[in-house]
C-alpha positions, 0 to 999 in steps of 0.5 A, a space after each residue: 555487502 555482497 555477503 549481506 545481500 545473499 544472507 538477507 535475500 535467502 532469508 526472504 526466500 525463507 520467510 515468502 515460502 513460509 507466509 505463502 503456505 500459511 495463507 494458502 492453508 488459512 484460506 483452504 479453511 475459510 467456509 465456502 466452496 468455490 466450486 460450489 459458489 461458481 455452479 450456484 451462480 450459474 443455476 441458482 435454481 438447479 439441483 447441483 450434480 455431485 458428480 458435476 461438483 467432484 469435477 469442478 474441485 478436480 478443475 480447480 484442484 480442491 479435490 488435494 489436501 491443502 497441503 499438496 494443493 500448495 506445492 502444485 501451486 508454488 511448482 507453477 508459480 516458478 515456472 511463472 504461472 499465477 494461475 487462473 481465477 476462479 471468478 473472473 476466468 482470466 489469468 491472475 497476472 493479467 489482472 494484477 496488470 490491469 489493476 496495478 494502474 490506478 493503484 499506483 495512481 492514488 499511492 504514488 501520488 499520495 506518497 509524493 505528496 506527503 514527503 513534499 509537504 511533511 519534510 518542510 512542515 517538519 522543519 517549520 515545526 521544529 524551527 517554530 516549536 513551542 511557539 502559538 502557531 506550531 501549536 496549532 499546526 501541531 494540534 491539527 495534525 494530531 487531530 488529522 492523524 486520529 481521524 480514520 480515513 474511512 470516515 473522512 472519505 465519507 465525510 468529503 462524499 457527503 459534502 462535496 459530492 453529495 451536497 455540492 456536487 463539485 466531485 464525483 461520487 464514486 469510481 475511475 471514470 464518468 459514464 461518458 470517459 470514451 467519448 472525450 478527447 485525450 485531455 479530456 480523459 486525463 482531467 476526468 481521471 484526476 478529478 475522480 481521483 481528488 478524494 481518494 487521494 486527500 483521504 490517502 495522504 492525510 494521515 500520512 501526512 500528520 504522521 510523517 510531519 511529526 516524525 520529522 519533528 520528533 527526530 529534529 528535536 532530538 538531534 539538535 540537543 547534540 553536541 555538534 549542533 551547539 559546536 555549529 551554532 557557536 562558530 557563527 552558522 545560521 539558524 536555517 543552516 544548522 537545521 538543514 544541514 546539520 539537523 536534517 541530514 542525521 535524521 534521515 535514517 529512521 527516514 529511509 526506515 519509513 521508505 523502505 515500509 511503504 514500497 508494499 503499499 504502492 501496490 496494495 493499496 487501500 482495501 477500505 478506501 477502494 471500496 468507499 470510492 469504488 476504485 478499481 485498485 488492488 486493495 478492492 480486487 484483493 476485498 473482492 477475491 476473499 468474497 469470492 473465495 477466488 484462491 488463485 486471485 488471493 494467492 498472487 496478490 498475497 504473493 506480491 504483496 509479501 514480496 514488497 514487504 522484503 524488498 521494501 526492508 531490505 532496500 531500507 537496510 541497504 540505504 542506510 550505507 547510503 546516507 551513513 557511511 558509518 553503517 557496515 555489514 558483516 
């Protein structure tokens, strides 16, 4: 196992260098000079200097091949520098830090959410199949999973914050969120988070439940589970116990994937509902042409991915003891 991890891990060091340097160049191509956007913002009706705009791309280190610009930027990225944004004139980490909170809000909770509810939907379906009301929740789940989030998320707008004003329209926190007591602020943030939320967790949800019923059907075809209902166990038993246990490796795959999502987020989602998440600074940025900004989400964001595989490969030691590593 030892062995296993060293080969994987420098494999994923191999593999971040080599998805870092191709973003950083592919966002040195994209049209636009932040420098230039930066001077236009401040005086949009001022002649621009050349010799102010050379000073500025010296600043924020335009003035260097894309190629060179890379290695300045992975040189302070191990001495544990982010870099400084463009846009925001703030440290990069620090504003990964104030924007890391309410995405894991929506995410955490969302995927909480979707492993209680798909596990015994899951098995519902399994024990019911075939019959009318598996069918039905079957069909409902297919259609949730076929509907785009960013239509739903419109949809629920229009209808319950629009039309029956229940739920807030868009962001974090209402206007009066300082002047509540510590409760108070607590219920205002859930209820701004109930949309983003059932809009994150839904098709999560239809997905996950079919695959738990997938994989159920399958196993339970095996011989060993004809072998368990021939010696007299019960139906929910060989299910359970018997079933469910051996399709927890295609499982432990999907765990693995998501743990880049509880930090990225939802870019389309955080922008219909104005969250100030990851996904929206990470939108924002790419507007912006805020490179540094781009680079340390990126940065982040591969780093789950691997991490996120590698935790999966190591699981499955965990829930088959069969599976070895050499």
């Amino acid at each position: 196992m030892l062995n296993y991890l060293v080969r994987r891990l420098l494999i994923g060091l191999v593999t971040l260098v080599a998805i870092t340097f191709l973003v950083f160049g592919l966002i040195r191509s994209m049209p636009g000079n932040p420098a230039l956007m930066r001077m236009a913002e401040a005086s949009p009706d001022r002649e621009i200097d050349p010799a102010d705009l050379e000073r500025m791309n010296r600043d924020y280190g335009l003035d260097k091949p894309w190629y060179q610009a890379y290695f300045v930027w992975l040189g302070n990225v191990l001495q544990g520098d982010l870099g400084r944004s463009f846009f925001r004139k703030e440290p990069v980490a620090r504003l990964i830090r104030q924007r890391m909170g309410p995405t894991l809000l929506l995410s955490v909770t969302s995927l909480l959410l979707t492993y209680l509810l798909s596990i015994p939907l899951g098995l519902y379906s399994s024990a019911r199949a075939n019959r009318p009301e598996e069918r039905v929740l079957s069909t409902g789940l297919y259609m949730l999973y076929s509907l785009p989030a960013f239509v739903a998320a419109l949809l629920l707008l229009y209808l319950f914050a629009y039309k029956l004003d229940w739920l807030p329209l868009f962001g974090m926190t209402s206007d009066n969120h300082q002047t509540l007591s510590p409760s108070g602020k607590l219920v205002d943030i859930v209820w701004h988070a109930v949309l983003p939320v059932i809009c994150s967790t839904y098709g999560s949800l239809a997905y996950y439940t079919r695959f738990v019923r997938a994989n159920l059907q399958e196993v339970i075809r095996q011989d060993y589970i004809r072998t368990a209902r021939a010696k007299g166990a019960g139906p929910m038993r060989v299910l359970v116990r018997h079933a469910f246990r051996n399709t927890l490796i295609p499982l432990v795959t999907l765990v693995g994937l998501t743990l880049p999502y509880l930090l990225s987020g939802s870019i389309v989602l955080e922008q219909v509902f104005s969250w100030p998440g990851m996904g929206r600074m990470y939108f924002e940025s790419i507007n912006a042409r805020d490179y540094p900004v781009i680079m340390g989400l990126t940065l982040l964001f591969s780093t789950l991915a691997l991490v996120g595989q590698l935790v999966a490969d190591v699981l499955y030691a965990v829930v088959d003891p069969r599976v070895s590593y050499s």
